[in-house]
C-alpha positions, 0 to 999 in steps of 0.5 A: 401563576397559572398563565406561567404555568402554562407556558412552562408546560407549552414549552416542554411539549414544544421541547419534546416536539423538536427532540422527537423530530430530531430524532425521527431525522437522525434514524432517517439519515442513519437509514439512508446511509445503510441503504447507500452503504448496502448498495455499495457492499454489494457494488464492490463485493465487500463484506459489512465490515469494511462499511463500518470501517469507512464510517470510522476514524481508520486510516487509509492507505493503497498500494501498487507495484511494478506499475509503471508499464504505459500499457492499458492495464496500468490505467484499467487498475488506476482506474479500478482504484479511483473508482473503488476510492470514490465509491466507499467514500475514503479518503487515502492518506498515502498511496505507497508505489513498491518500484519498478516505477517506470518500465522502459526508456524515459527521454527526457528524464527529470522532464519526461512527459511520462511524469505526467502521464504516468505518475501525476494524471494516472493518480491525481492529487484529487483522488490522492491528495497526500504523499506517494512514498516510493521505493527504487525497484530493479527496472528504475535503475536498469531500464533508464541509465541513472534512472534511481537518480532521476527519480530521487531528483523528482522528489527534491524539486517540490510541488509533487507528491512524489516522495523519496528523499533518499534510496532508503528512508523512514516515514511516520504516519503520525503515532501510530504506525512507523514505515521504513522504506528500502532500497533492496536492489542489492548487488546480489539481488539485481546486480547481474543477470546472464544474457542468451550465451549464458554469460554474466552480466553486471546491471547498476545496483546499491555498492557495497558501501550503500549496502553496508550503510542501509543494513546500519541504518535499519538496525539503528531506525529498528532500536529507537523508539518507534509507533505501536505499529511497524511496516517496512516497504521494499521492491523485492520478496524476502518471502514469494511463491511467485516466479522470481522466488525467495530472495535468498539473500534478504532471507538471510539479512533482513528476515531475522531483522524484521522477526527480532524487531515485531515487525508487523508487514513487509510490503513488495512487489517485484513478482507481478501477482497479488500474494499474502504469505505466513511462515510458521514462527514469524511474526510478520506477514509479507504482502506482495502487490506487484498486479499494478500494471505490467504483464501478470505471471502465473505463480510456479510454488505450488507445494508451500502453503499461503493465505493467498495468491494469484496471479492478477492485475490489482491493487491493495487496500491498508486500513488502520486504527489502533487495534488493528490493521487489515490488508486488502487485495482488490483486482482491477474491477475493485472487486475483494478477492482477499483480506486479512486482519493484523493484531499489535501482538502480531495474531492474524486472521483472513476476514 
């Protein structure tokens, strides 16, 4: 018996042995990590708060706009954006293209090479392993005759990550947020523009059929059931202090849409500058992330106040759980230069 004894007693010293080790390496483990994510805060010029979200079970998302130039700054803020992907050790979910997806003649079209070396290489599979949701900004369909057709036809014939079933289209990312893609080239938008003598021009846009049936089409997508969050994606500003301004006529169509539905975010691009903008008694934030690639401009609105803009190369950073979402804005050195929080009860705050 007291052999038996013994043993049992061996046993729990041995058993509290282990547990004491484990838990020695567990803390040694845990201090690595704080270590690593301390010297990539301060690499990146992050605040703590983004570290314990890289450690959670948020979802990420990135986006750029206006992009698609070929020159070296469209490579430098991919770059920019890889390397901040690989350092804070994520793993992007979606990587949302806002338009003007290609400046410039395309040859080729659906066989350009430009696929590949704009879209495919630029943002590789291997660093964006998911979908890439586009929307059509003015410059895809004035710069390339059928340009929006050849970009919709991409997407259909598989084996690409590019993503655009229709000029206008909804996404769920699983249950927890519901993105509704748009096509706001609309005629009023970027239908026309006058030429050195001062004439009017007509440039291809939606038709007024194509206008009447997205305005149906949202109204209905924003009465059924939808996720506790809700974004909507387009090219052109309802809301800018940038060069091109408001967007007089989504003003008056899509602004009242968005507010009367609790539309969380309405993400652009079209003016080439990063910019978050809050209007008094609005319930969304309008984020502009236009810095992706083309030629940056200075931001003229000067007398309406907002949480940010400048006028910068960039990309933006959405991160999202069930309590919250936070947008942020990076330039092309993936350094933070603006962030903010989003409640579902629409309550923001810059972090």
């Amino acid at each position: 018996m007291a052999s038996k004894g013994m043993a049992k007693h061996r046993k729990l010293i041995g058993d509290r042995i282990v547990e004491v080790a484990m838990a020695s390496l567990l803390s040694r483990r845990r201090l690595l990590k704080t270590v690593f994510c301390s010297s990539a805060a301060l690499s990146l010029n992050l605040r703590p708060s983004i570290l314990e979200a890289a450690e959670s079970e948020d979802q990420h998302l990135f986006m750029i706009g206006d992009f698609g130039s070929m020159e070296p700054p469209q490579q430098a803020v991919a770059n920019g954006m890889k390397g901040y992907i690989d350092r804070l050790k994520v793993k992007p979910e979606w990587l949302l293209l806002l338009g003007d997806n290609f400046y410039k003649p395309m040859p080729g079209g659906l066989k350009s090479p430009r696929w590949k070396t704009g879209f495919e290489d630029m943002y590789p599979a291997s660093v964006f392993p998911g979908p890439c949701p586009a929307v059509l900004g003015n410059h895809d369909y004035h710069d390339n005759a059928g340009g929006e057709q050849v970009q919709l036809a991409y997407a259909k014939q598989g084996g690409t990550r590019w993503t655009m079933p229709a000029k206008w289209y909804r996404q769920d990312l699983g249950s927890l947020v519901t993105f509704l893609f748009l096509d706001t080239n609309l005629r009023s938008v970027s239908g026309s523009s006058k030429n050195k003598d001062g004439q009017v021009v007509k440039k291809n846009s939606l038709t007024a059929e194509e206008e009447a049936a997205q305005w149906t089409w949202l109204n209905q997508e924003l009465a059924k059931p939808r996720a506790p969050y809700t974004i909507v994606v387009g090219h052109h500003p309802v809301y800018s202090n940038g060069l091109h301004g408001d967007s007089k006529e989504l003003v008056k169509t899509l602004a009242p849409m968005l507010q009367n539905s609790g539309v969380h975010l309405y993400l652009c691009g079209h003016d080439h500058d990063l910019q978050h903008l809050e209007l008094e008694g609005l319930k969304t934030s309008f984020v502009l992330s236009g810095g992706g690639g083309a030629r940056v401009r200075e931001l003229p609105n000067k007398t309406r106040k907002m949480p940010f803009g400048t006028a910068v190369y960039g990309f933006s950073h959405l991160q999202i759980n069930p309590q919250r979402l936070i947008v942020r804005h990076l330039d092309a050195n993936a350094k933070q230069i603006h962030a903010f929080e989003k409640k579902l009860d629409h309550s923001w705050k810059t972090i």
